[in-house]
Legacy VTK file of the C-alpha trace (Angstrom):
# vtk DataFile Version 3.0
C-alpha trace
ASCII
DATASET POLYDATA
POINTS 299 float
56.577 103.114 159.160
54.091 105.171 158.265
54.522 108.920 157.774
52.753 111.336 160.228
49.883 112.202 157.593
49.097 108.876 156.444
49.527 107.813 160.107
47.084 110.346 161.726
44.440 110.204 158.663
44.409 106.495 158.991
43.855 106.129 162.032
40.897 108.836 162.495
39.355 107.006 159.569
39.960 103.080 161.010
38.479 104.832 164.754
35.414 106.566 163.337
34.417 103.266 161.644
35.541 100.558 164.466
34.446 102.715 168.165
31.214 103.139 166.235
30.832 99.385 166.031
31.898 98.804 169.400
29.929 101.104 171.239
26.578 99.513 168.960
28.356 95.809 170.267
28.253 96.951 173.320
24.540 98.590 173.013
23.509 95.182 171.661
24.568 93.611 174.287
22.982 95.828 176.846
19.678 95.862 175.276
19.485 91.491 175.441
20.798 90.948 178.706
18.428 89.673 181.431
16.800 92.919 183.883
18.103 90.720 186.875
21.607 91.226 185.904
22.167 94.470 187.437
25.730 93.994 187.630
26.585 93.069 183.646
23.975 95.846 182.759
25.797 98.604 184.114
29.422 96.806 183.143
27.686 97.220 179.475
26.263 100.453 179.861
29.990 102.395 180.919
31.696 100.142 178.261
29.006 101.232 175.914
29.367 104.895 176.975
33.126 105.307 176.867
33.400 104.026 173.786
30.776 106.343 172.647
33.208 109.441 174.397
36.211 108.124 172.310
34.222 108.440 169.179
32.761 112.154 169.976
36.698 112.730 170.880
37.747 111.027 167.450
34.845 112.967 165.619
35.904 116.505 166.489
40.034 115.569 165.606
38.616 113.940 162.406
36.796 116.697 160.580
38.575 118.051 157.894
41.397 115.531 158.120
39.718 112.200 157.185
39.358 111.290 153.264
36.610 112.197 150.964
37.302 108.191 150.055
36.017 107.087 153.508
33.247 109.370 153.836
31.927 108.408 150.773
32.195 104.858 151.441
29.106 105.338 153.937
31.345 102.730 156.048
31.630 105.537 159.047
27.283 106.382 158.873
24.501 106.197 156.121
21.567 108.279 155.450
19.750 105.751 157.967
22.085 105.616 160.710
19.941 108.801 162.798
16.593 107.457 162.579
17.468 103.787 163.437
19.231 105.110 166.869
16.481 107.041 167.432
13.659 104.094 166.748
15.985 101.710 168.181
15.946 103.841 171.823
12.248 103.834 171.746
11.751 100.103 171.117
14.346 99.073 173.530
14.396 102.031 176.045
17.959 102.181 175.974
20.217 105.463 175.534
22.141 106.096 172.703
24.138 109.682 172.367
22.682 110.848 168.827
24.808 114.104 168.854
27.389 111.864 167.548
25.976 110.938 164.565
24.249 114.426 163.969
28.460 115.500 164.389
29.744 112.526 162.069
26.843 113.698 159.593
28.641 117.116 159.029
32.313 115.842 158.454
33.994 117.216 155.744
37.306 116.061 153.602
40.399 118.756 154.025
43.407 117.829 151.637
45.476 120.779 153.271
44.807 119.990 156.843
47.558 121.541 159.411
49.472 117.514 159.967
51.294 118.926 163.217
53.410 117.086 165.605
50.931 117.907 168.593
48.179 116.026 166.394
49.973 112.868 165.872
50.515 113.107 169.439
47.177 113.217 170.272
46.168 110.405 167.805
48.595 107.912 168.922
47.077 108.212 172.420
43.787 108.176 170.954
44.336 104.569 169.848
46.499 103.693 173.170
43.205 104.404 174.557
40.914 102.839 172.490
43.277 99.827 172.603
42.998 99.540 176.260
39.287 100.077 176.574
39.065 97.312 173.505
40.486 95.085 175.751
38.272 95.221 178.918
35.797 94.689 175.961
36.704 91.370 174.975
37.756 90.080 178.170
33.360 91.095 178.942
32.532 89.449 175.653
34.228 86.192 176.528
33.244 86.377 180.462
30.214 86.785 178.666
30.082 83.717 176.175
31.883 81.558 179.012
28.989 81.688 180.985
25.973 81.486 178.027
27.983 78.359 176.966
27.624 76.585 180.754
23.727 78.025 180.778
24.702 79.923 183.728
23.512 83.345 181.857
20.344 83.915 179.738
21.725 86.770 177.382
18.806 86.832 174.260
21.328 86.617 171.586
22.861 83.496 170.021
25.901 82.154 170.967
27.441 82.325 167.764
26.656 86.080 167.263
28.758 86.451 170.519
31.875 84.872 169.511
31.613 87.189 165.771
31.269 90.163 167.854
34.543 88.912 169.694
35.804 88.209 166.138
35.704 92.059 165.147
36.742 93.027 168.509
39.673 91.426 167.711
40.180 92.517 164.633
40.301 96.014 165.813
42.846 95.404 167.955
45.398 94.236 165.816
44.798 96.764 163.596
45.373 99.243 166.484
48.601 97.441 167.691
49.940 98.129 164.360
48.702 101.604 164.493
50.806 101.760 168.132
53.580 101.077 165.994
53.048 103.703 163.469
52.149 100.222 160.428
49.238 98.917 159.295
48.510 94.835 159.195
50.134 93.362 156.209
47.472 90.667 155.675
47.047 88.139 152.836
44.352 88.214 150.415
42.923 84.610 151.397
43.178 85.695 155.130
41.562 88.995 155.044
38.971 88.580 152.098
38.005 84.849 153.892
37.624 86.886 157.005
35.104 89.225 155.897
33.325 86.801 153.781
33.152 84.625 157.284
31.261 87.989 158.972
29.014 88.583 155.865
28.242 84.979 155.932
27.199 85.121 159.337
25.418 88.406 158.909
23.278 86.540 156.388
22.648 83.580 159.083
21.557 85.946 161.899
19.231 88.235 159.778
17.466 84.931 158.275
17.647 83.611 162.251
15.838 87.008 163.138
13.059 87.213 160.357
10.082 86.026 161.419
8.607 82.985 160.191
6.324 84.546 157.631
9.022 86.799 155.775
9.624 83.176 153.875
11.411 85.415 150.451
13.475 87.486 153.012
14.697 84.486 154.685
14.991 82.847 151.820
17.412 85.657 150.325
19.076 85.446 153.246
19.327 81.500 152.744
21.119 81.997 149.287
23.428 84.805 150.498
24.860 82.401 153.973
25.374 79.764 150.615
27.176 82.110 148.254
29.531 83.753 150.933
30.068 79.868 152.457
31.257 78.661 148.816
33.928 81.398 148.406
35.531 80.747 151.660
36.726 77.482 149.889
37.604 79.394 146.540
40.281 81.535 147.236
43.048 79.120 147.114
41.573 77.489 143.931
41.350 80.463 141.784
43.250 83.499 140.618
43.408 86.022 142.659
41.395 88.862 140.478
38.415 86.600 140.125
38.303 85.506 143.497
38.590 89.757 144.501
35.804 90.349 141.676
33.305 86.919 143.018
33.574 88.597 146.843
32.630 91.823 145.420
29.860 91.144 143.007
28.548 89.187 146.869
29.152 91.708 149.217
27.791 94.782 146.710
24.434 92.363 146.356
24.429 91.548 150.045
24.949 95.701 150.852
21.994 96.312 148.318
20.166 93.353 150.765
21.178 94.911 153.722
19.826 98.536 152.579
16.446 97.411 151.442
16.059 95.547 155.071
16.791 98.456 157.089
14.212 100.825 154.887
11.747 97.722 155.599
12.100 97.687 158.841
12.679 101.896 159.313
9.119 101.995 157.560
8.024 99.026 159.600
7.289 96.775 156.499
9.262 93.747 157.712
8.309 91.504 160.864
11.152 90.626 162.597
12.988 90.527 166.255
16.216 92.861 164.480
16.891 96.222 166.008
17.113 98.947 162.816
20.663 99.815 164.624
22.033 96.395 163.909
20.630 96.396 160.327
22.286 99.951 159.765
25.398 98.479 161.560
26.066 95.288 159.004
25.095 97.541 155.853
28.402 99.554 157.340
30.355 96.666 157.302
29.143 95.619 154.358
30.582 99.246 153.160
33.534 98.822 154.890
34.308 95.530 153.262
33.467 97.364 149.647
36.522 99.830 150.125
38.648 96.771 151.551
38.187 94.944 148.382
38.384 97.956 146.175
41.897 98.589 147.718
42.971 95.388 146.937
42.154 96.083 142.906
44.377 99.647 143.044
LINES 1 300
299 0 1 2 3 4 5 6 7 8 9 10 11 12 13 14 15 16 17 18 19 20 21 22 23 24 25 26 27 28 29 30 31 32 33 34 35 36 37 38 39 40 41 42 43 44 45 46 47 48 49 50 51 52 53 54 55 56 57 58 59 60 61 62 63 64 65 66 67 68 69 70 71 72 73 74 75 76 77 78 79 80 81 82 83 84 85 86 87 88 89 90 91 92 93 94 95 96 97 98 99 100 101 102 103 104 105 106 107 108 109 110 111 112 113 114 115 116 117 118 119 120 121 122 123 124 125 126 127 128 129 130 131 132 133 134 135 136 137 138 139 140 141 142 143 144 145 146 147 148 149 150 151 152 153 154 155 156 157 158 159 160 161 162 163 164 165 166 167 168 169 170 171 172 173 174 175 176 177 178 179 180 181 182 183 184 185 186 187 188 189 190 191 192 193 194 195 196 197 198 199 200 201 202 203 204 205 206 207 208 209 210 211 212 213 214 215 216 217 218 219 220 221 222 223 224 225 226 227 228 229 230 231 232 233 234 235 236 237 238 239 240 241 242 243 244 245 246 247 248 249 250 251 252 253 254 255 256 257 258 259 260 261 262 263 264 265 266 267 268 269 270 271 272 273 274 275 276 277 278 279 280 281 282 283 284 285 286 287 288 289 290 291 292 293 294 295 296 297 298
């Protein structure tokens, strides 16, 4: 079991990072369904927006408690995370609440924060919450996916990118039913690192699937990357365990470095494509994310 100041600094920290990329899921989603679907669009837009009051909630309880580690780690926002929700609204005409970024922006690392019982209280409900709102979520997602896969629904994003956004969705909750139990997930290297190889693997596929045609060395990059993170998903049982950690690394750190230049291209509006700057910001945060995973696993 965790004790109550690991317990509530975790947690703020795994919150900040996943709600974010729920709410943005769930903003995707909004933005590519059909007009005509009246009913899904305002399912996505209240799923969208009470994720997005969790996170202000988690935001305030945060500051001064969560790690100078995780800020650092740009996994929670980057530099570019502002100005691609604020481009992103005009392109698609679609809200997105800024003030929590502009809030997330000022957080600041308190080693001596006040760990009371009250605040491990409120924490633990925090995720009860977030762990019941995660699962009308998924239960959309799939409704979602059931009906793309029949052709009963025209929803402008590929199949595929559906079921990885279930993936994470997933993820995040059974990270948060160990956090319900005061643990974290005791995962094995092959299992976790293969998982998050899978996503930047994908990540690579989608951004080359989004390029347009004439961006032939950016899809091409993107080409080599879906090949790279494809072969180490059959490596990890076939080497030791430190190269395998340093291979992912060296892959994900040149994929992040991808991932950054892409979403100052497309910020400056230097790269033709069909990819909202909010979803280029978002996989250069999981691409963060992933960094401090696999830097963990070398402590």
């Amino acid at each position: 079991m965790l004790s109550r100041e690991t317990f509530i600094q975790k947690a703020l920290e795994i919150n900040l990072f996943y709600q974010r990329i729920m709410k943005e899921h769930m903003f995707l989603i909004e933005t590519h369904l059909p007009c005509s679907e009246t009913a899904f669009l305002a399912e996505a837009n209240v799923l969208k927006k009470s994720f997005e009051d969790l996170l202000g909630e988690t935001v305030i309880l945060a500051n001064g408690i969560i790690s100078e580690e995780a800020l650092n780690s740009k996994e929670i926002v980057t530099k570019y995370t502002l100005p691609a929700e604020k481009i992103t609204m005009v392109l698609t005409g679609a809200n997105i609440n800024t003030n929590i970024t502009e809030a997330e922006l000022l957080l600041t690392p308190n080693p001596n924060y006040d760990c009371t019982e009250w605040l491990e209280d409120t924490v633990y409900h925090l995720n009860l919450r977030s762990k019941n709102l995660l699962e009308e979520v998924i239960k959309f997602k799939e409704q979602l996916l059931s009906l793309v896969l029949e052709c009963r629904l025209g929803l402008m994003l590929y199949p595929e990118m559906l079921k990885h956004l279930i993936e994470e969705a997933k993820l995040y909750l059974s990270i948060l039913n160990c956090l319900l139990e005061k643990s974290l997930p005791e995962s094995q290297l092959c299992d976790e690192l293969n998982f998050w190889n899978h996503i930047m693997m994908e990540h690579a596929e989608f951004v080359d699937g989004m390029l347009d045609p004439s961006e032939e060395e950016l899809k091409a990059t993107a080409e080599e990357f879906v090949r790279r993170f494809e072969a180490l998903l059959n490596e990890c049982t076939k080497i030791p365990a430190e190269k395998f950690i340093k291979k992912s690394m060296d892959a994900t750190m040149d994929i992040r470095d991808f991932k950054k230049a892409a979403t100052e291209g497309l910020l400056e509006c230097e790269i033709k494509s069909i990819i909202p700057p909010i979803l280029a910001d978002h996989v250069l945060r999981e691409a963060n994310h992933y960094i401090r995973i696999l830097k963990s696993r070398t402590d």
